[in-house]
Each structure stands twice: as structure tokens, then as C-alpha cells.
C-alpha positions as a printed NumPy array, in Angstrom:
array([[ 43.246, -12.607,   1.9  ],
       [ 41.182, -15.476,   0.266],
       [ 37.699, -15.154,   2.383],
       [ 36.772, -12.337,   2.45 ],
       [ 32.724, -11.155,   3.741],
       [ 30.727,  -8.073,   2.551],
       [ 27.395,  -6.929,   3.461],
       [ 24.283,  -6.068,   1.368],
       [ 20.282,  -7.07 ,   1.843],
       [ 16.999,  -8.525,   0.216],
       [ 13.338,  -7.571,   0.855],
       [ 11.768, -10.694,   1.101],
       [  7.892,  -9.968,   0.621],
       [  7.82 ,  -7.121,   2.772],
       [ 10.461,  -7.788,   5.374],
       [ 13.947,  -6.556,   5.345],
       [ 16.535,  -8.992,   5.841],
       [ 20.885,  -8.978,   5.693],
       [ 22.132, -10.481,   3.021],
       [ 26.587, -11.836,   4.08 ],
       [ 28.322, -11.656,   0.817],
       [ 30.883, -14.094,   1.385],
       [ 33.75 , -15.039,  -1.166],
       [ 36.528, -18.052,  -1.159],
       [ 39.042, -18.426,  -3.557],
       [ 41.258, -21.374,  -3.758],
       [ 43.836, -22.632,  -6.306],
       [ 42.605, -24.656,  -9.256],
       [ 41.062, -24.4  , -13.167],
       [ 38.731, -21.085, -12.941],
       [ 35.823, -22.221, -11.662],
       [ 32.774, -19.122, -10.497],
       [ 30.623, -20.69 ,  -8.432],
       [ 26.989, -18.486,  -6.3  ],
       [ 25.554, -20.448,  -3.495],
       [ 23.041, -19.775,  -1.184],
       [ 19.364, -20.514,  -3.22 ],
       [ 20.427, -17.962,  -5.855],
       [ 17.904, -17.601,  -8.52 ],
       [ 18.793, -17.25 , -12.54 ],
       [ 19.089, -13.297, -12.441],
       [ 21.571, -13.47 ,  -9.142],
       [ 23.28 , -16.573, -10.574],
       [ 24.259, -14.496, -13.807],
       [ 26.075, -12.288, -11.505],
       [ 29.189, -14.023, -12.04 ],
       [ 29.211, -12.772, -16.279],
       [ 28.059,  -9.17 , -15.348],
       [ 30.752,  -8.993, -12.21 ],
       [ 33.571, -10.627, -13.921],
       [ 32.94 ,  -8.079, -17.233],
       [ 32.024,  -4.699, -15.187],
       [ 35.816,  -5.772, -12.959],
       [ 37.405,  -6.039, -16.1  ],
       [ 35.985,  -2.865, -17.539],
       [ 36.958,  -0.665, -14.37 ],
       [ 40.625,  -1.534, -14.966],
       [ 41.274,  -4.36 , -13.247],
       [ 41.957,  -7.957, -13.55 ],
       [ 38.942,  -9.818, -15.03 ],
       [ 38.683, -13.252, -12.755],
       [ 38.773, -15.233, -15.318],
       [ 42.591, -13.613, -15.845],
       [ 43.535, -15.757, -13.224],
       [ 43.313, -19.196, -12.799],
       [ 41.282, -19.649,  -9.454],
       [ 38.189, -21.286,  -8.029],
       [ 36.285, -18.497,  -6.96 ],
       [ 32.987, -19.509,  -4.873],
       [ 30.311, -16.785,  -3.604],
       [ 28.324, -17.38 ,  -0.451],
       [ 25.027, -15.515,   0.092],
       [ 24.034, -16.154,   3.687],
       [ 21.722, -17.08 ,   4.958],
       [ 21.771, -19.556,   2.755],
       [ 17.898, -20.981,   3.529],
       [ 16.604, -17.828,   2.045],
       [ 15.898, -17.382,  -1.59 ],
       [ 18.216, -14.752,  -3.142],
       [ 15.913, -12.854,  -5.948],
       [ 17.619,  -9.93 ,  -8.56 ],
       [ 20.229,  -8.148,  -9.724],
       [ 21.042,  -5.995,  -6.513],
       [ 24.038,  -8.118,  -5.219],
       [ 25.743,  -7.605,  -7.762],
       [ 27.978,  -4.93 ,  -6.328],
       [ 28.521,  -6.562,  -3.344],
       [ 29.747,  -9.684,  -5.118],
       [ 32.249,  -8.064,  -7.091],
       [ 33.734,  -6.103,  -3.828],
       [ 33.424,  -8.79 ,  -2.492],
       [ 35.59 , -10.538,  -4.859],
       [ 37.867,  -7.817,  -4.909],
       [ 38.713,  -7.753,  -1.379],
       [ 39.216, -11.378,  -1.13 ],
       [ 41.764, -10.977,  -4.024],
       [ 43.68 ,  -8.342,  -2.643],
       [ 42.737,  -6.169,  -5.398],
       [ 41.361,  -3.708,  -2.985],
       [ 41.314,  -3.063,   0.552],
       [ 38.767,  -1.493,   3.469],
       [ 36.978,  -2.489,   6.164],
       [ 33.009,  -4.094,   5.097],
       [ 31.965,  -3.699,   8.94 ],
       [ 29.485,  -0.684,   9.196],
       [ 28.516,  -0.761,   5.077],
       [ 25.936,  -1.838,   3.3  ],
       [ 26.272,  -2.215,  -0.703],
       [ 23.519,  -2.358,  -3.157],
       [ 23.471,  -2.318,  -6.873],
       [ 23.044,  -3.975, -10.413],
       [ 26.107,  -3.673, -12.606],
       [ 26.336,  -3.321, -16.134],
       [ 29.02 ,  -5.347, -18.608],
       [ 30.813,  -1.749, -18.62 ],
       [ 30.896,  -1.205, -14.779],
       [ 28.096,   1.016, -14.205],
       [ 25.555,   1.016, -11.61 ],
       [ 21.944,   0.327, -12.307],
       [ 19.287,   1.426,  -9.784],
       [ 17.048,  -1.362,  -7.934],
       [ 14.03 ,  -1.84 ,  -6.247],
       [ 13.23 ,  -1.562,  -2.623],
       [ 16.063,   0.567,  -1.564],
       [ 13.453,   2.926,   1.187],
       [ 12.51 ,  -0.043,   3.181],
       [ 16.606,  -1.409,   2.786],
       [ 17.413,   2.   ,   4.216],
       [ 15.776,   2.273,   7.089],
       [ 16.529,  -1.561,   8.04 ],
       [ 20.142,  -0.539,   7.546],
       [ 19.943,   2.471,   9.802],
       [ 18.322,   0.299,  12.636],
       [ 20.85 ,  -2.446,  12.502],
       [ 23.522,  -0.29 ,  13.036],
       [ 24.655,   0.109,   9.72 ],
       [ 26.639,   3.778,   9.64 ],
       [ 27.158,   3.681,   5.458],
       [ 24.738,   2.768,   2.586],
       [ 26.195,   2.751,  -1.096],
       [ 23.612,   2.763,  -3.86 ],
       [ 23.19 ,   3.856,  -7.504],
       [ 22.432,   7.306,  -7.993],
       [ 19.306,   7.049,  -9.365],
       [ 18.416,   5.096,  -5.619],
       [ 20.128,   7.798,  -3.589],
       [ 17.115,  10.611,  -2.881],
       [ 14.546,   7.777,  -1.873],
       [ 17.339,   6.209,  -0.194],
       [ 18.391,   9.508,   1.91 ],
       [ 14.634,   9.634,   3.182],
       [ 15.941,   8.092,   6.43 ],
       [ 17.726,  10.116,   8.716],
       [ 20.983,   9.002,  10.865],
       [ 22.652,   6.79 ,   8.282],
       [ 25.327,   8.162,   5.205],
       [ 23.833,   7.478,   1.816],
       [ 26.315,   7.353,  -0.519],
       [ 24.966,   7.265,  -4.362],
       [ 27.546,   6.39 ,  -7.24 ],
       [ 27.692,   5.7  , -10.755],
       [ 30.276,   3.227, -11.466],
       [ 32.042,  -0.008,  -9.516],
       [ 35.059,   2.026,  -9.806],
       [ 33.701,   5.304,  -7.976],
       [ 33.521,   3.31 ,  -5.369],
       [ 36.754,   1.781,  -5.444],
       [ 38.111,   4.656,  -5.225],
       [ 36.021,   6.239,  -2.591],
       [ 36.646,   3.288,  -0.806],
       [ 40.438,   3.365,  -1.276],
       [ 40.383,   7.066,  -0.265],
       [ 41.62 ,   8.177,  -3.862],
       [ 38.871,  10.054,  -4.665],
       [ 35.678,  10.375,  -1.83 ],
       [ 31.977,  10.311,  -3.049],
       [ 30.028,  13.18 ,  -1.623],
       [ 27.242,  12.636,   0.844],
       [ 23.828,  12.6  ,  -0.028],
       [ 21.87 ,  15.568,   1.428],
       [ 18.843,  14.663,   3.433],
       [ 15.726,  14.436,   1.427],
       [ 13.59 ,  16.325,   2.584],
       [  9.854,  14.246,   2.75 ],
       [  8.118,  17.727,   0.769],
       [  4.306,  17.401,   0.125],
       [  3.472,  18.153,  -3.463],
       [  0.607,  20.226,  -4.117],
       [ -2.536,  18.419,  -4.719],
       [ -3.896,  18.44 ,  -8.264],
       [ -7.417,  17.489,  -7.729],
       [ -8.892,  16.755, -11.007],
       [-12.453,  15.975, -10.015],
       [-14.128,  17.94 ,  -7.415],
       [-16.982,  17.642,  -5.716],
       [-18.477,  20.927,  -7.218],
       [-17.959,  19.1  , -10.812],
       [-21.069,  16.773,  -9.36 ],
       [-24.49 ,  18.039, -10.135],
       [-26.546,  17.075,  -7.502],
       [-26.333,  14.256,  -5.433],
       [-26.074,  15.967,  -2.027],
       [-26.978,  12.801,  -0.282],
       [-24.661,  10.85 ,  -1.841],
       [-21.624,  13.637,  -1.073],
       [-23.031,  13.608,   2.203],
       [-22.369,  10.254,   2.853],
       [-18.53 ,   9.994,   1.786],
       [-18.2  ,  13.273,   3.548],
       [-18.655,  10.415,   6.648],
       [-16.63 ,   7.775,   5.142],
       [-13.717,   9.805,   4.615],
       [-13.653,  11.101,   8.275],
       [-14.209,   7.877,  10.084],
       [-11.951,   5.815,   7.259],
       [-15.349,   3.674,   6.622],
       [-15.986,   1.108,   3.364],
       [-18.725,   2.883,   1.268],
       [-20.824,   1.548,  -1.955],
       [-22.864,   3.47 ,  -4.569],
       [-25.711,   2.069,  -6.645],
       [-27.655,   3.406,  -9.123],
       [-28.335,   3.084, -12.608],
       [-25.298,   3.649, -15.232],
       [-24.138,   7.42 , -15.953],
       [-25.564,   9.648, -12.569],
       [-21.87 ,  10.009, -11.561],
       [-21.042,   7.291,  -9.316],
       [-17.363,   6.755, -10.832],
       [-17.18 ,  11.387, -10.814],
       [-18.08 ,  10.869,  -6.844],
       [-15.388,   8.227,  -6.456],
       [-12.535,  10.309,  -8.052],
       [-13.652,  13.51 ,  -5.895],
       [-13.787,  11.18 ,  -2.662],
       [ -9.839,  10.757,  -3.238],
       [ -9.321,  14.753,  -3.642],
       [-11.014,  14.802,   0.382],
       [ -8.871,  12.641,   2.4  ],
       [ -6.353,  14.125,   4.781],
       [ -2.191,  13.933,   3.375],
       [ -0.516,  10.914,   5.182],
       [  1.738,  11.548,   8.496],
       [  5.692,  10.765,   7.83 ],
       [  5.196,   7.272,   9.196],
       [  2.293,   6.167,   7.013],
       [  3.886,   8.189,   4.156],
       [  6.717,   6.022,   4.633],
       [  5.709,   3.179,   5.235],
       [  3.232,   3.559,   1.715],
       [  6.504,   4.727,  -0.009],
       [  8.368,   1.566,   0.868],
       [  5.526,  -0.588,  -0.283],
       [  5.804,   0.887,  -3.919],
       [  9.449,   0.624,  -3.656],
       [  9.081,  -2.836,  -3.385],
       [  6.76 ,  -3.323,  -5.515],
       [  9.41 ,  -1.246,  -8.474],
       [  6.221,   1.533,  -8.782],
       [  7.445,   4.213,  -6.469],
       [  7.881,   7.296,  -9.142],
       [  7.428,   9.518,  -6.438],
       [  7.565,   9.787,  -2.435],
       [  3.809,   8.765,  -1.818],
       [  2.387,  12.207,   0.751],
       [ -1.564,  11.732,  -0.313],
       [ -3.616,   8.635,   0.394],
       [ -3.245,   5.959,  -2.56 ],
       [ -6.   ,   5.862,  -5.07 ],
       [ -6.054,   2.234,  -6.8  ],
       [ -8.798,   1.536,  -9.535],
       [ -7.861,  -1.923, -10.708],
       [-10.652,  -3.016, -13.871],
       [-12.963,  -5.434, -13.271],
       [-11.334,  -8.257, -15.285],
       [ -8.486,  -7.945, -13.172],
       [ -7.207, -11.44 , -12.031],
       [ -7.193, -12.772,  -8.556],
       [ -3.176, -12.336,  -8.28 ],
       [ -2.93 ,  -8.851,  -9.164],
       [ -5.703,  -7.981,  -6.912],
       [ -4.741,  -9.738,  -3.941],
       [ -1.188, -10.735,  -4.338],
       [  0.95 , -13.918,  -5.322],
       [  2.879, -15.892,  -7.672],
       [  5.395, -18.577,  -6.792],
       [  7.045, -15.946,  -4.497],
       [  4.135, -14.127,  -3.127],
       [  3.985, -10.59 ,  -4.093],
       [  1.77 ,  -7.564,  -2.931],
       [ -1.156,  -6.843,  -4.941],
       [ -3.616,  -3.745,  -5.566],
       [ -4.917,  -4.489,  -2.62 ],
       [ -2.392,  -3.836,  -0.852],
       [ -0.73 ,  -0.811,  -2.891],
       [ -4.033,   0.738,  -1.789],
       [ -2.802,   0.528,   1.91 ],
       [ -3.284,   4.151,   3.851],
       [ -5.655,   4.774,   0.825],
       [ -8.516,   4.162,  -1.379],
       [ -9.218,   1.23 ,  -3.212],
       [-11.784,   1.804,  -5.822],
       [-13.801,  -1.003,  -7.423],
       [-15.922,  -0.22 , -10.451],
       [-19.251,  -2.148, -11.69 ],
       [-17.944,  -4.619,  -8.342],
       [-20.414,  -7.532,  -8.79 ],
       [-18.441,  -7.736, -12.135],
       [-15.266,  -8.697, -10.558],
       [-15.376, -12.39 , -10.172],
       [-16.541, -14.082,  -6.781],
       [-12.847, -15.036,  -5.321],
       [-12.08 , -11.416,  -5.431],
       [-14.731, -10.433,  -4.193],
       [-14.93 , -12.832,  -0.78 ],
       [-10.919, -12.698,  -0.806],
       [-11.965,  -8.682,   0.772],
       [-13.242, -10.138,   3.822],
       [ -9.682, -10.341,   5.545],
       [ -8.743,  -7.235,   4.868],
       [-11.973,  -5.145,   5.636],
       [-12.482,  -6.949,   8.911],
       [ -8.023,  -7.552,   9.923],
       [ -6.58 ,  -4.552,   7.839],
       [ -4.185,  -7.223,   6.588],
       [ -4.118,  -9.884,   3.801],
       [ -2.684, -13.144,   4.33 ],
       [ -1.454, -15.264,   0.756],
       [ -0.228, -18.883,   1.169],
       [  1.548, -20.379,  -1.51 ],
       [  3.523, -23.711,  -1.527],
       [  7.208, -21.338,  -1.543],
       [  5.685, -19.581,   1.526],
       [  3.149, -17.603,   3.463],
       [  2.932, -13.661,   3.542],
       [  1.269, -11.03 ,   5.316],
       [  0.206,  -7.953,   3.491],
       [ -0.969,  -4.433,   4.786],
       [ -4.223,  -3.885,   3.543],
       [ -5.376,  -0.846,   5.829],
       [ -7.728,   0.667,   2.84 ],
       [-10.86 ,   2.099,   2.567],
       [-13.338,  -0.21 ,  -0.232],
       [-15.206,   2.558,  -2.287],
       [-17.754,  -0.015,  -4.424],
       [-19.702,   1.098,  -7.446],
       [-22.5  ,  -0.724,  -9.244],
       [-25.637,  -0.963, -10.966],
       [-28.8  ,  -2.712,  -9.216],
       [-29.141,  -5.389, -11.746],
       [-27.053,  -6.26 , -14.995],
       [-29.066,  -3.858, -16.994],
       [-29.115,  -0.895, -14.356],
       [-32.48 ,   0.159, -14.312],
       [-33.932,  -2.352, -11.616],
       [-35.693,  -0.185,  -8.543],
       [-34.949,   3.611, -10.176],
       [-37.18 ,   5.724, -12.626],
       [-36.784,   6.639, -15.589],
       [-36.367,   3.269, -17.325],
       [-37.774,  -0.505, -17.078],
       [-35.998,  -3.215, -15.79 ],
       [-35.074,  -5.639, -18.345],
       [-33.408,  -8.154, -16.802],
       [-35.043, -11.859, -16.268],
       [-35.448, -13.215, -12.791],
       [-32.124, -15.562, -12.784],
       [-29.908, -13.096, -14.144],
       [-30.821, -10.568, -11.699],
       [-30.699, -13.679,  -9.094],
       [-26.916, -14.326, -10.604],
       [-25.956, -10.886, -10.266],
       [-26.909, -10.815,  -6.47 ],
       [-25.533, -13.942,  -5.95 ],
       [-22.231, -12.106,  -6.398],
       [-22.455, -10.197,  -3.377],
       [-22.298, -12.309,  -0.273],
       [-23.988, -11.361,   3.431],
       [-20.641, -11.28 ,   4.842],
       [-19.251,  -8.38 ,   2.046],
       [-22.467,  -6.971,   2.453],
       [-22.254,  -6.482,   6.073],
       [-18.361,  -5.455,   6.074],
       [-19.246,  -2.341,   4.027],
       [-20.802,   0.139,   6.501],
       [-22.166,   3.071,   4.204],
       [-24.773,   2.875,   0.954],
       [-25.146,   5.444,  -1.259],
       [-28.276,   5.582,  -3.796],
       [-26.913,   7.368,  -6.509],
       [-30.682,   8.033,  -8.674],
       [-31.081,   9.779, -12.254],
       [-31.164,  13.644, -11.604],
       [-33.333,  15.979, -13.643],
       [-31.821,  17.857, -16.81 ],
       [-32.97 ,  20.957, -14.802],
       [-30.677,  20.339, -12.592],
       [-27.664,  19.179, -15.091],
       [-27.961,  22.782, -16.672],
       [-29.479,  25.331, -13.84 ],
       [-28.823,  23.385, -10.583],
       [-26.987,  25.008,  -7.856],
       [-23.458,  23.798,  -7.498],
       [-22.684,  22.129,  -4.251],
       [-19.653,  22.282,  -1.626],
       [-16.277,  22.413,  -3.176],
       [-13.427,  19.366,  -2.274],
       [-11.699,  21.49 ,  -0.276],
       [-14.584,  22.441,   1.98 ],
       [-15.205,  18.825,   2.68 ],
       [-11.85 ,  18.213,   3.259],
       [-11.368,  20.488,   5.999],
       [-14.352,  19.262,   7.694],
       [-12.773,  15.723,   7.313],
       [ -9.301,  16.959,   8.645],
       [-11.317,  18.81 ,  11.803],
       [-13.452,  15.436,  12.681],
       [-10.259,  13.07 ,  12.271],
       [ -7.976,  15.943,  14.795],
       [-11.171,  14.981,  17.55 ],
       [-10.498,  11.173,  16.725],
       [ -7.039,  11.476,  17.505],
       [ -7.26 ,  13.554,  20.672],
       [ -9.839,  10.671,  21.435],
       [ -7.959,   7.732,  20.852],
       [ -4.53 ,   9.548,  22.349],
       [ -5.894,   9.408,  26.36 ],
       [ -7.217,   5.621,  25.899],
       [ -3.918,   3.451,  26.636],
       [ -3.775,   1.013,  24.072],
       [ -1.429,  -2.493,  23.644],
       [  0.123,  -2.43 ,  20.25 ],
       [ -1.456,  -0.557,  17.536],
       [ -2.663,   2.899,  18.565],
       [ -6.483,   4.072,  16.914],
       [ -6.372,   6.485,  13.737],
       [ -9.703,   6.403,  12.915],
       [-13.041,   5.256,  14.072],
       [-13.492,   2.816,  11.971],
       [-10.426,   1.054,  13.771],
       [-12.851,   0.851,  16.881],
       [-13.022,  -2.636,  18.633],
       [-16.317,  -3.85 ,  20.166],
       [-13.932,  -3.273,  23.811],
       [-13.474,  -0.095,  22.542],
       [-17.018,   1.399,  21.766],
       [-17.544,   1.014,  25.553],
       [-14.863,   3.841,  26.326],
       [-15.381,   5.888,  22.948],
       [-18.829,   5.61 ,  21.624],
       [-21.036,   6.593,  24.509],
       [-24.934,   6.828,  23.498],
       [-27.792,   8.543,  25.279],
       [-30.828,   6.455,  26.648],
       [-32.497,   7.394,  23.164],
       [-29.844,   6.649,  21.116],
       [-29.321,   2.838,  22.596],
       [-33.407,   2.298,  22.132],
       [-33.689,   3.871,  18.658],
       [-30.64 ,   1.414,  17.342],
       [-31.61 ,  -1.936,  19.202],
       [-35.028,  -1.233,  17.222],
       [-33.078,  -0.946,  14.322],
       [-31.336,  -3.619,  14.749],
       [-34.886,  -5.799,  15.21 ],
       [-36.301,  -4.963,  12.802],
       [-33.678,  -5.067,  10.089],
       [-31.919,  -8.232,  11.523],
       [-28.599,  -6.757,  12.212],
       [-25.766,  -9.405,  12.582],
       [-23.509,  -8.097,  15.57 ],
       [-20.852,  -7.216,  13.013],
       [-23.201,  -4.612,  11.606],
       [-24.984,  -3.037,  15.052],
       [-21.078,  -2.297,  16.015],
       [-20.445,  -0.718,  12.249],
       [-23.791,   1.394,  13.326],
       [-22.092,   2.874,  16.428],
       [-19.033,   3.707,  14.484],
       [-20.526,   4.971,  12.018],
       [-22.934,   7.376,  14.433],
       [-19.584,   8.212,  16.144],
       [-18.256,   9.562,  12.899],
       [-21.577,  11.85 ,  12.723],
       [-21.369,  12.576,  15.514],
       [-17.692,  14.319,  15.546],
       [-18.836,  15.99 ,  12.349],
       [-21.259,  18.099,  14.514],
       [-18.973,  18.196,  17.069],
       [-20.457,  16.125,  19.841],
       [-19.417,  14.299,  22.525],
       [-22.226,  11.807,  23.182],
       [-24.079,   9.951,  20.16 ],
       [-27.782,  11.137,  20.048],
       [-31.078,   9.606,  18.179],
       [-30.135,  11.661,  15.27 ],
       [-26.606,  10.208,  14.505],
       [-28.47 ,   6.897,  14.837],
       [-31.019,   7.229,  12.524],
       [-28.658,   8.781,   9.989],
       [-26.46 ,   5.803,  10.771],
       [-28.918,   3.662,   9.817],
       [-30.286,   5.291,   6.664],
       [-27.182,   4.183,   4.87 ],
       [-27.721,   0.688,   5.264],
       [-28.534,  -1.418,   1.896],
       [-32.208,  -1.323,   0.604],
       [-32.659,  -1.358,  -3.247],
       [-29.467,  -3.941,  -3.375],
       [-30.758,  -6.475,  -0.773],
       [-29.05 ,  -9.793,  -1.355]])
């Protein structure tokens, strides 16, 4: 046999797609030739193939005098990494006679080492699960890839150390065992602020209590040190574990990414620093990769002293907050990132952090406080539904105040408003996406979900008067009220949910 084809696969941003190994050999001067838009790293593949062959016992191409030439199909798609390696050389090896088996039904993946060994890649959950719904029955990988590879039910996961444990599981001379299921076990949660740690501040726990059960954006402002960044941490501790799918789906995005450690079973908690750049927040490079943004998805994404961060990261939230997705165009191509996250915001009032709040004068001059403001936008402004004055609290209270509600009181009260969401959103037929959480809600579907009483309707269209609500924000109101609403366990939204609703709009930080 001299063309011989073997299968393997790429993520390309996100996506999953089959990669045909392909290989010719032909009579000539030795000649090792990768086609197919192969970058550096995959175009090395022909040293690290033709060494780890040699070192597995058998005959080194360059032994014999042939033209060899590789073919990664399709061949208008950039090939990126080391993990074709494996599939190269068996590639090789099968169009050289030097083994023999049938490629139909496998999928290989793998970096090589000079000696033969097999060194673990990235993106092997998402590579998986593609495999399993194409119809592929085997999947060989690395060892180290095996567990997060076994994750997905109804396909053989096969993990190896060497090229030549898998020429000889291949040849039948000596079979690799199986890899058990993994089985997707939730680690215990080690909570290391709680919301009992916070002296104080009832309003302010009050008010994530909300966000966390309706999946709303929240900001806290006040001046530096009353525990905005100890609220933020505890607001992490209070958010329900992730379902299979969104556990999964998380899991594959750190794969990706190379970050997954561990299978992701609690909600994300990203708290990039404020001089991070605008590629590492939202994603990019020459081949667009995902950013924080988007390693927060199914989570939290945490932004400390925000009007710090500069103004392109700041607007570049708008897509996500509003779509749940983030969209980065570069001149290689155009990508499409999950970015289902909940913003929690923290700042000061002015560049000093005394503007508005007692205790201590404002020092800042007009146009630096104008500057500062300037850094928040209407449209961010109005995207984030709940505000949180977080004031100076008495030393009193530091040493002798009464300890409020532990994390794991809110979070059951979080876990019981999101179960009524669900059983909510489950009898509405929806096209497409199905409705988690309320923040989700469309203006189409506030009709259905967010029913208000007479008094209700009146007290929020005088609301909206008076404090000029865009129609973006008077819809964030009734979502918001909704989430109060299942809280205390009602059906209908009354006057009270309302008015709470509306207390958590902006006032000290007016832009």
C-alpha cells in the first residue's frame, strides 16, 4: 500500500472539526513533505515522527529512499499543534506496510516525543464528544488525556503511552485496556470567603442574594476598604453547581483553552486585573482565541476598581451582557465566543473614593472626577441591572456587630428561587434555546412570565418617568422584580418587588 488515510481532528476556535491524515509515498531521493496549511509546530512533525518510528523499532523513513508526502484535509483549514503527530506517523506506517489495521471507526490524537512517547494535548473533551457524534466507535489518546477524554459516554477511549503501545494494540500483539467511564463527581466546595466573614452590609448581601438567583449583572460602589472585593468572593461561594451539560460544555472551553486542571462542576470565577489588555479580556490574536471573558461563561466574571480598565474593554461588554456571546473579527477569521456570565463590577465613586460617602472629603478636582465618569458609558450603565452602595460601617460594628446569614443559607434560597424559574420556563414552548434564568427573559417573554398587578404596572411606569428609563432598563426592572418576587415565593409581581427593583438603580455614580 502507498496511500494510505488515517483519521484524527482540530478544534478550530471552538468548533470541532475532522482532520484526514492522508500519506503518499512514491519512489525517488527521500523527500518528507506536510501539506494542507500546516503551521511551524505541525510542519516539524516530520523530525519528531521520523525519530519516535525509529525509536519504537522500526525503520526510520529516512532508511529508505522514498518521497513521502502527508496530506491534512481539508486542506483550506489551518492545521495548528503538535496533536497530529500520531496520526502522521500511523499514517506513514500503514502506507509503508510496516503495519496493518483498518483506520475506519478511529480517531488518533497525540504529540510524540524523539523517543516515541506520547505527550498529552489540548482540547481532547470537546474532540471526544465530536468523535462520539460522528460515529467514531474508538478514540486513542495519551494517558494523561484519557480521564477528561472518557467524560463522554458511548465511544472506547483508549489512553497509551508510547507509538509502539499502539502498534501493538493495533496489531493485536498486545491490547490496551479500556478506559473506565469517568465519572463527572462534584468536588466539595471550599468556600473561602463567606458571607458571615462580612460585617455588615445587609443591603448590599441582600442585593447579590437577587443577582445570583435571577443570573443578573451587579456593581458595588463605595469608598476603598468596606468590603466590596470580600462581597464579590462570597457571591461566587452562593451560586448553584452547574448541570452535566453546562459543566461540560465549561470543561471543554478550558480544554481548549490548555487551563482545564480539573472537570469544571461550580460556576467559573474569573478576576482578570485591571491592566489587563483588550486580547486577554475579550479574545484574539492572529487566530482568534477565547478570552476571560469567555472562560467566565456559566460563571462570574469579576472586575475590580472597573472604571480603571481601559474604555475598549469596557464598551467591548456590551455584546455579551445584552447577546450572551462575543463576536472577534480578525483579518485570519471571525469567531463566536460564549460569554453567558454574570458582570460583578466594583469601584470607587471618584478616583480618590471619598466623593458622596462620610467619613472623608472628596479630593478630587472637577475634570478628573468628569474623566473618571466618562469611563462608564449610558449603555454599560444601563446593561447592569443591580447597584449596590457599599458605605463605611462603624468600628462598633467591625468588633460587636451581629454576624449576618452564612453562604450556605443564601445559597439554598438561590437554588429554591432558580428550581421555580425552571418549572416556569419548562411549560412555555420555546424555539431554540430553552430559559435558565430570568435574566434570559425576552421583552416577548415578560408578557407570559412576568405578570404585574394594576399597582405594580403604575408604581414602575412612574418610575420609569421620573428617572428616564431607556426601554432596555424598564424591561431589566421587571426581571429584576420577577427575581424578588420568586424569592418570596410569588406568583404575580406586586408594588413591593417594584419599588425594591427600583432602589437598586444607580444614584451616587450617575454618569
Amino acid at each position: 500500500m502507498s496511500v494510505s488515510k488515517v483519521f484524527s481532528a482540530q478544534t478550530n476556535l471552538l468548533q470541532v472539526y475532522t482532520v484526514e491524515v492522508e500519506t503518499d509515498l512514491s519512489r525517488g531521493l527521500y523527500a518528507f513533505a506536510v501539506v494542507g496549511l500546516p503551521d511551524k509546530a505541525v510542519e516539524e512533525a516530520r523530525d519528531r515522527v521520523g525519530a519516535a518510528i525509529k525509536n519504537s523499532g522500526l525503520t526510520s523513513p529516512k532508511q529508505k529512499n522514498q518521497k513521502i508526502v502527508i496530506s491534512l484535509a481539508p486542506a483550506s483549514e489551518k492545521k495548528e499543534g503538535a496533536a497530529f503527530d500520531l496520526a502522521i506517523a500511523l499514517s506513514y506506517l500503514l502506507a509503508a506496510e510496516e503495519i496493518a489495521f483498518e483506520p475506519k471507526g478511529k480517531l488518533f490524537l497525540g504529540e510524540l516525543s524523539l523517543d516515541g512517547s506520547l505527550r498529552s494535548v489540548r482540547g481532547v473533551l470537546p474532540i471526544a464528544k465530536f468523535a462520539k457524534e460522528k460515529g467514531f466507535g474508538e478514540l486513542f489518546v495519551p494517558k494523561e488525556n484519557a480521564v477528561e477524554a472518557a467524560l463522554i459516554e458511548g465511544i472506547a477511549v483508549y489512553g497509551a503511552d508510547s507509538l509502539s503501545d499502539i502498534i501493538k494494540h493495533l496489531s493485536g500483539e498486545k491490547l490496551l485496556t479500556k478506559s473506565p467511564k469517568t465519572n463527572f463527581l462534584r468536588k466539595e466546595r471550599n468556600i473561602t470567603t463567606d458571607f458571615a466573614d462580612v460585617r455588615g452590609q445587609e443591603r448590599a448581601k441582600r442585593g447579590l442574594l437577587i443577582a445570583a438567583a435571577g443570573g443578573h449583572n451587579v456593581a458595588m460602589y463605595g469608598p476603598p476598604g468596606t468590603g466590596k472585593t470580600m462581597l464579590a468572593k462570597a457571591f461566587a461561594g452562593i451560586l448553584p453547581e452547574l448541570s452535566f451539560d453546562e459543566a461540560l460544555e465549561a470543561s471543554s472551553i478550558y480544554s481548549v483553552a490548555g487551563a482545564l486542571t480539573t472537570f469544571v462542576t461550580e460556576p467559573p470565577f474569573r478576576s482578570p486585573h485591571h491592566t489587563a489588555s483588550y486580547v486577554s479580556l475579550v479574545g484574539g490574536g492572529a487566530t482568534p482565541k477565547p478570552g476571560e471573558i469567555t472562560l467566565a461563561h456559566r460563571g462570574v466574571l469579576f472586575m475590580d476598581e472597573f472604571p480603571e480598565f481601559e474604555r475598549r474593554v469596557i464598551e467591548s461588554l456590551r455584546q455579551p451582557l445584552e447577546e450572551k456571546v462575543i463576536s472577534v473579527s480578525r483579518a485570519k477569521g471571525t469567531a463566536r465566543f460564549p460569554a453567558d456570565v454574570m458582570l460583578v463590577a466594583a469601584m470607587n465613586p471618584c478616583p480618590c473614593g471619598n466623593f458622596g460617602f462620610r467619613g472623608k472629603q472628596c479630593i478630587c478636582t472637577p475634570s478628573s472626577l468628569s474623566r473618571y465618569r466618562r469611563k462608564m458609558s449610558g449603555p454599560i450603565v444601563d446593561r447592569i441591572d443591580i447597584w449596590l452602595e457599599v458605605d463605611r460601617i462603624s468600628s462598633h460594628d467591625l468588633s460587636d456587630g451581629p454576624v449576618g446569614g452564612k453562604s450556605d443559607i443564601f445559597r439554598k434560597e438561590v437554588e429554591k428561587a432558580r428550581a421555580l424559574q425552571h418549572a416556569r420556563f419548562n411549560k412555555i414552548p420555546t424555539k431554540g434555546k430553552s430559559l435558565t434564568k430570568n435574566s434570559e427573559m425576552g421583552p416577548r417573554d415578560l408578557i407570559t412570565t412576568a405578570i404585574l398587578t394594576p399597582d405594580a404596572k403604575a408604581s414602575l411606569n412612574m418610575a420609569a418617568e421620573r428617572l428616564g428609563f431607556s426601554p432596555r432598563v424598564y424591561h431589566r426592572m421587571i426581571k429584576v422584580a420577577r427575581t424578588i418576587a420568586d424569592l418570596d415565593g410569588s406568583n404575580d409581581i406586586n408594588k413591593n418587588h417594584i419599588l425594591e427593583a427600583v432602589e437598586y438603580r444607580p444614584k451616587k455614580f450617575d454618569v
